[in-house]
C-alpha positions in Angstrom: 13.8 -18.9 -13.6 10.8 -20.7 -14.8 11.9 -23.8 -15.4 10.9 -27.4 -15.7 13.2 -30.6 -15.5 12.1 -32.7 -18.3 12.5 -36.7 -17.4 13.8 -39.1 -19.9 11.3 -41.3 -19.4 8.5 -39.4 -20.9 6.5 -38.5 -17.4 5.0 -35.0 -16.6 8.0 -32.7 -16.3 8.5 -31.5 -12.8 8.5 -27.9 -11.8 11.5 -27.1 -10.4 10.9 -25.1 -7.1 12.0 -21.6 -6.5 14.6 -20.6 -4.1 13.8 -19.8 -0.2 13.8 -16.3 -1.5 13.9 -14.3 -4.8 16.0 -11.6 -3.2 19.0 -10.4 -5.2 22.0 -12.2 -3.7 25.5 -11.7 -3.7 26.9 -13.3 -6.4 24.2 -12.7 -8.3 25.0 -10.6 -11.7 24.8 -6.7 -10.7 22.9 -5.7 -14.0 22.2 -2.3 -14.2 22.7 -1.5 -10.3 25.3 0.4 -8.8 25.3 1.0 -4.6 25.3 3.7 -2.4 26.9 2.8 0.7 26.1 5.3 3.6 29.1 6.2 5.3 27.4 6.1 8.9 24.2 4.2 10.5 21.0 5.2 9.3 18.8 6.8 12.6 15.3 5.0 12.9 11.9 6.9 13.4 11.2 4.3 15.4 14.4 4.8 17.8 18.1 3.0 17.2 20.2 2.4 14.2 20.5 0.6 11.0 24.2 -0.2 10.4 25.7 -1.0 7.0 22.7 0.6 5.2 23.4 0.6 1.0 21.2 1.2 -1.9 21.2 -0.6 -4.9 19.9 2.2 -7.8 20.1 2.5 -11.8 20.0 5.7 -13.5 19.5 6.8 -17.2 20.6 9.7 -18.8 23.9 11.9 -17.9 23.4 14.9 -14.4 24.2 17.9 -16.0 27.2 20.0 -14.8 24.6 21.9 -12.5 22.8 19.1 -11.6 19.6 20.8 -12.0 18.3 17.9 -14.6 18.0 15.1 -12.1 14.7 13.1 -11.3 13.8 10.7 -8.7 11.4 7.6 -9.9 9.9 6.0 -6.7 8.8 2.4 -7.1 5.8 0.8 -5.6 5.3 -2.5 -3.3 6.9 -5.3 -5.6 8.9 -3.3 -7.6 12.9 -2.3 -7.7 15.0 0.0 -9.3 14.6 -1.4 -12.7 12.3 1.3 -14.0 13.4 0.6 -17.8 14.9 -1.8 -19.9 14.4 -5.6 -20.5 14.7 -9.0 -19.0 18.3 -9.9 -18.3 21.4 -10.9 -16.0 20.3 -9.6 -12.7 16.6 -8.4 -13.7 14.4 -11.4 -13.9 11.7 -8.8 -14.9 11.2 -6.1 -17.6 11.2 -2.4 -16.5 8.0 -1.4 -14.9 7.6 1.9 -16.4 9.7 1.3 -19.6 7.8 3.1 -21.6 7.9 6.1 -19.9 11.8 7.1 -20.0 14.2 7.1 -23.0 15.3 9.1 -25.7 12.0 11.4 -26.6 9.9 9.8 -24.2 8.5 11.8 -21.4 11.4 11.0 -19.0 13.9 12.1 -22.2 17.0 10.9 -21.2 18.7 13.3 -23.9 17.7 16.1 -21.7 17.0 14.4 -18.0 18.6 12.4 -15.9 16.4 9.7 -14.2 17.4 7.9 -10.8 15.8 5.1 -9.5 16.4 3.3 -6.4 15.6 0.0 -5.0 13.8 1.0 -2.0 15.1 0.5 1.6 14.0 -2.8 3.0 13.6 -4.3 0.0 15.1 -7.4 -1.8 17.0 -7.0 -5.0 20.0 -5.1 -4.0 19.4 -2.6 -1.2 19.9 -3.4 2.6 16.7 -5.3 3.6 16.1 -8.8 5.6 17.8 -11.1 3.5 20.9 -9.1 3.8 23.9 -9.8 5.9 24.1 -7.9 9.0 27.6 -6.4 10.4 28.4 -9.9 12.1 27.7 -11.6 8.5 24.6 -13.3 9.4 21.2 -12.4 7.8 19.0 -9.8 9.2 16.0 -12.6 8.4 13.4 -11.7 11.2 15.4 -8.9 13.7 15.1 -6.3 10.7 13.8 -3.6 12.4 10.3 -1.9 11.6 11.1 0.6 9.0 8.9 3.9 8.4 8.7 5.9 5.1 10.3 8.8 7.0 13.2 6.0 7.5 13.4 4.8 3.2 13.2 9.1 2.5 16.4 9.5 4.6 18.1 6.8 3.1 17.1 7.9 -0.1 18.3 11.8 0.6 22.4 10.2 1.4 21.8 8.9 -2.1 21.5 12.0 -3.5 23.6 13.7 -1.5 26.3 11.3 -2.8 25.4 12.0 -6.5 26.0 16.0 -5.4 22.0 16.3 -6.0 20.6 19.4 -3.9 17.4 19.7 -5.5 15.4 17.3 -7.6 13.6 18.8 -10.9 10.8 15.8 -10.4 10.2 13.5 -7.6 7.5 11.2 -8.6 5.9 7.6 -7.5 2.5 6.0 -7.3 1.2 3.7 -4.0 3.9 3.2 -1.8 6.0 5.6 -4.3 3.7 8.3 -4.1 4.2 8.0 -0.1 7.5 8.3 -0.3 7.0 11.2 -2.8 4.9 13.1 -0.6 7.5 12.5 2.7 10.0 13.7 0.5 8.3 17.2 -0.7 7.2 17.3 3.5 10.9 16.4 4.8 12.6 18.0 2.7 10.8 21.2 0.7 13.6 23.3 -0.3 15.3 19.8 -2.4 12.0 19.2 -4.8 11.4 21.4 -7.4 7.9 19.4 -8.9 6.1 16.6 -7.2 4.1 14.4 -9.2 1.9 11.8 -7.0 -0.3 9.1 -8.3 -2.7 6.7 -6.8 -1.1 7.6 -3.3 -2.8 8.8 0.1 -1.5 10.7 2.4 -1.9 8.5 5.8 -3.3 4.9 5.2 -6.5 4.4 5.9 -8.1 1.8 7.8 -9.2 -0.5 4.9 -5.9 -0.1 3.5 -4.5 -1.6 6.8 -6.7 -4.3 6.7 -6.6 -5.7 3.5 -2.1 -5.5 3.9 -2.9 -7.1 7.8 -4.7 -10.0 5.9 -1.7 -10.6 3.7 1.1 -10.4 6.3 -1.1 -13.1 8.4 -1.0 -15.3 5.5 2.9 -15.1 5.0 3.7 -15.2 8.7 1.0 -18.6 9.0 2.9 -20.2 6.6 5.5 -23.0 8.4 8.3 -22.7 6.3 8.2 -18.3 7.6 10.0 -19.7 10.9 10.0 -16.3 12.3 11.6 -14.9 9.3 14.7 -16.7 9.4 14.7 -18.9 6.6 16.9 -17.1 4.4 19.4 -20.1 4.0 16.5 -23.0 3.6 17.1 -25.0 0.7 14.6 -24.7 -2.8 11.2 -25.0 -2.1 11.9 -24.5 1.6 10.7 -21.0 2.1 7.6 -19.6 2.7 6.1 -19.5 -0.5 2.6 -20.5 0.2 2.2 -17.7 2.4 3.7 -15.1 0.1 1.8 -16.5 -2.8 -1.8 -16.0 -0.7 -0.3 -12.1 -0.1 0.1 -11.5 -3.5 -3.6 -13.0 -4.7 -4.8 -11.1 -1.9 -2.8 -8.1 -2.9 -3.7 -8.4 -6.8 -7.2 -8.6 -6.5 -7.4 -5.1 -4.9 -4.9 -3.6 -7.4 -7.2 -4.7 -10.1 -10.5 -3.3 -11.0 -14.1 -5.8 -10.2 -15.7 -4.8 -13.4 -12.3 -5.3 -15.5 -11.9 -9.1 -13.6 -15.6 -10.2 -14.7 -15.4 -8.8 -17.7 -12.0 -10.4 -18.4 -12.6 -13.8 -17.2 -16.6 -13.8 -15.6 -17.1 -16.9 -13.5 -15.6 -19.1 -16.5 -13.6 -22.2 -16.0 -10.1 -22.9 -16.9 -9.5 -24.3 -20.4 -9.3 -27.6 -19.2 -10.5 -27.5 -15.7 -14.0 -28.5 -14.2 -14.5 -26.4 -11.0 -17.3 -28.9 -9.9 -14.2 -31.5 -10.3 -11.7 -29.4 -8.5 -10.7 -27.6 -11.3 -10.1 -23.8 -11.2 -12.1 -20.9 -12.6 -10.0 -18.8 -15.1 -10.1 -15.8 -12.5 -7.9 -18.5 -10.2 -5.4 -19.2 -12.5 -4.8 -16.0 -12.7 -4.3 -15.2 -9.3 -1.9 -18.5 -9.4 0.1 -17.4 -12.3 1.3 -13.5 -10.2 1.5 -15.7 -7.3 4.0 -17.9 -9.3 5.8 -14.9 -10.9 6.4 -13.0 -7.6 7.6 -15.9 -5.1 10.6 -16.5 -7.8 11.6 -12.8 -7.8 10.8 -11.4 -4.2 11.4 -11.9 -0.6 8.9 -13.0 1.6 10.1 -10.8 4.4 10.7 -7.9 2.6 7.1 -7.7 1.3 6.0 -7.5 5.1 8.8 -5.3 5.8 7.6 -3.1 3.0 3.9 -3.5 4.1 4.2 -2.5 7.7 5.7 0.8 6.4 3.1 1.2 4.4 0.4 0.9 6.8 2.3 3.2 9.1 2.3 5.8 6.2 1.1 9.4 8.3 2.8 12.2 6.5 1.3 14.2 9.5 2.6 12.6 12.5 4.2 14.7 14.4 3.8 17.6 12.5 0.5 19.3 13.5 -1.6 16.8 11.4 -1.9 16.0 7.8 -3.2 19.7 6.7 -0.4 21.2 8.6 2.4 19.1 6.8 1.2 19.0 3.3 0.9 23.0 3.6 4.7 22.4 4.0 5.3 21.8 0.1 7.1 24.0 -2.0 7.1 21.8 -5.5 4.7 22.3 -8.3 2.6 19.4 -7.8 0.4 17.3 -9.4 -2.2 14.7 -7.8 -3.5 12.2 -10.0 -5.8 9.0 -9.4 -7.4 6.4 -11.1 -11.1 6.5 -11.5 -11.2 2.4 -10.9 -9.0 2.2 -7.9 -10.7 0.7 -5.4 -7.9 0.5 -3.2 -6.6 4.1 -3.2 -9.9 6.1 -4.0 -10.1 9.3 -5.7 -11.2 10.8 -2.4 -7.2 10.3 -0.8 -6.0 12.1 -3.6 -8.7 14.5 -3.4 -7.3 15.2 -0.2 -4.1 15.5 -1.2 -4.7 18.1 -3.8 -6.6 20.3 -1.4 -4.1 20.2 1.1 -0.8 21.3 -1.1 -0.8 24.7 -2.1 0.4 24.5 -5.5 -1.4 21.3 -6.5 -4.7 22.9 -8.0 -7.0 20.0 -8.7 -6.9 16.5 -8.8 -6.0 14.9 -12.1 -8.2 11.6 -12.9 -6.5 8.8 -14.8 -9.6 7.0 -16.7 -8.8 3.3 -16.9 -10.8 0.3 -16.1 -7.5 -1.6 -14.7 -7.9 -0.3 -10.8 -5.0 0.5 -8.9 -2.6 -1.1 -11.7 -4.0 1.7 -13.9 -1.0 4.2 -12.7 1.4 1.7 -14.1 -0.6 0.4 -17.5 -2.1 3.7 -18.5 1.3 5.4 -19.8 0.0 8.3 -22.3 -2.1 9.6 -19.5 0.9 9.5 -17.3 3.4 11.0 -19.5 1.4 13.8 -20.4 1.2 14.3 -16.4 4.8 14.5 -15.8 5.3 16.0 -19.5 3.4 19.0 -18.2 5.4 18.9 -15.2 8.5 19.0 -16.8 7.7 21.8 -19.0 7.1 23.5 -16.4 10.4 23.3 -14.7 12.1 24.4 -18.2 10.1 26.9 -18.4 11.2 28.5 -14.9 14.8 27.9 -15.7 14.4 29.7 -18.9 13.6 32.9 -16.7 15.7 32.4 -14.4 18.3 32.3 -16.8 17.4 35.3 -18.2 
């Protein structure tokens, strides 16, 4: 989607600009998705209905005649249900945790069988703003506030439609880890092992802030027009705004001594800062801004983000220690010694507060928040251990 026109008269070739959104459309080619339509509306935290709820989900592997095999991958703020595999039709984007399912990796697909769904509210297949409503319009800005509570429910129709009672692993980092963790609350007796990285569980007030800052800067933009600009012609959505989330967004994912030692306070090849040039660090921040307003949805991202910042796995339940004493799973807590965005201490918490969770697990990386997604080996050998661990029980059980 990165294109350029190039003019036969020899002049600089002209970006050509992205779409009002980089939702999945109709139309579009499916890829690996297939849908779960729910049968009925979905019932809001918040009070009322979503009608005509689907999700759009891949899976890898085969379910085994006693469904016992099945694991749930959660994805995290920008990402979708293509976990694995590469670019193509339908997935502008590599699979974010390819390297961690396949035959003989730690998510074997010879033995498990991985689901992945896109998450509620979000833009590249499952209901969310850019979608139609029942009357055929788009959602665009009356998409109602969604709560994690709200994507877990969805989520639990999926796998009641793929005959799924209990999952062998449920496992996500950031907003995947929240939904991990209000799915082992919600629903204990259908999660056998939890694994939960670089997650919290309640936002904390600097976590609100810095996602507060970035839904300002998309809904400041002109072209947001309350969120209904869906049907606005290339270029004509609100890209500037979205692209200031995501810098925003990226330099808290990242780690501050990884970013100066990376690029320092350098200039651009090319570029003169003292000219209006940009520092190398900037074009950085301008290349993921690029990259994400081609393949997202401006109003999904704040969809998304408000659910995040009302992430309180205790509300209404007697308080955080009260709920996360209501696991049952295996568990493992994991964070990222960098992460200056989710700090050890939130998993800290998490650990102490699930029974079966022993510890926290530290991932060492210099890559901050990101480090859940780029350090795979110390991530497989997490849900490796996990996984073991399950066989192992169904071994005795067995007999």
């Amino acid at each position: 989607m990165n294109t350029a026109d190039h003019p036969a008269d020899g002049t600089a070739p002209r970006a050509i600009p992205p779409p009002a959104t980089g939702a999945w459309q109709e139309g579009d080619p499916p890829g690996r998705r297939t849908w779960y339509h729910r049968p009925e509306p979905l019932p809001l935290e918040g009070g009322g209905h979503l009608p005509d709820v689907r999700l759009a989900y891949e899976t890898w592997g085969r379910l085994a005649p006693d469904r016992s095999n099945a694991v749930l991958v959660l994805h995290a703020l920008t990402g979708d249900s293509h976990v694995a595999g590469p670019v193509g039709p339908g997935h502008p984007s590599p699979g974010w945790w390819d390297a961690l399912i396949g035959p003989g990796r730690a998510l074997d697909t010879d033995h498990w069988f991985v689901v992945a769904p896109n998450v509620l509210g979000g833009c590249q297949g499952s209901t969310g703003p850019a979608s139609p409503r029942p009357d055929g319009r788009r959602w665009g800005g009356s998409f109602p506030r969604l709560t994690q509570r709200d994507q877990v429910l969805a989520e639990a129709g999926l796998a009641d439609a793929l005959g799924i009672d209990r999952w062998a692993l449920v496992l996500g980092g950031s907003m995947g880890g929240m939904r991990a963790v209000e799915w082992a609350v919600s629903h204990p007796e259908r999660v056998a092992s939890l694994l939960l990285l670089a997650t919290t569980a309640v936002a904390s007030a600097d976590q609100i802030a810095w996602a507060t800052a970035q839904l300002h800067a998309i809904r400041a933009d002109p072209n947001w027009r309350g969120g209904d600009y869906h049907d606005a012609g290339p270029g004509q959505g609100p890209h500037a705004g979205l692209g200031v989330a995501r810098r925003i967004a990226h330099i808290t994912y990242r780690g501050a001594e990884e970013l100066d030692a990376r690029f320092g306070n350098r200039a651009q090849d090319g570029e003169n800062p003292s000219l209006g040039g940009r520092y190398q660090v900037e074009s950085y921040l301008d290349h993921h801004a690029a990259k994400l307003v081609r393949r997202f949805d401006a109003a999904s991202y704040a969809v998304l983000a408000e659910a995040m910042n009302a992430h309180d796995v205790g509300r209404g339940r007697g308080g955080t220690r009260a709920a996360l004493a209501r696991v049952t799973a295996r568990t493992l807590v994991a964070g990222v010694d960098s992460d200056r965005l989710y700090p050890l201490s939130q998993q800290e918490e998490l650990a102490a507060g699930i029974p079966s969770a022993g510890r926290a697990r530290v991932v060492a990386s210099p890559y901050g928040h990101d480090g859940f997604l780029i350090e795979t080996p110390q991530i497989a050998a997490l849900v490796r251990e996990l996984l073991d661990d399950v066989r192992d029980t169904a071994a005795v059980q067995a007999g």
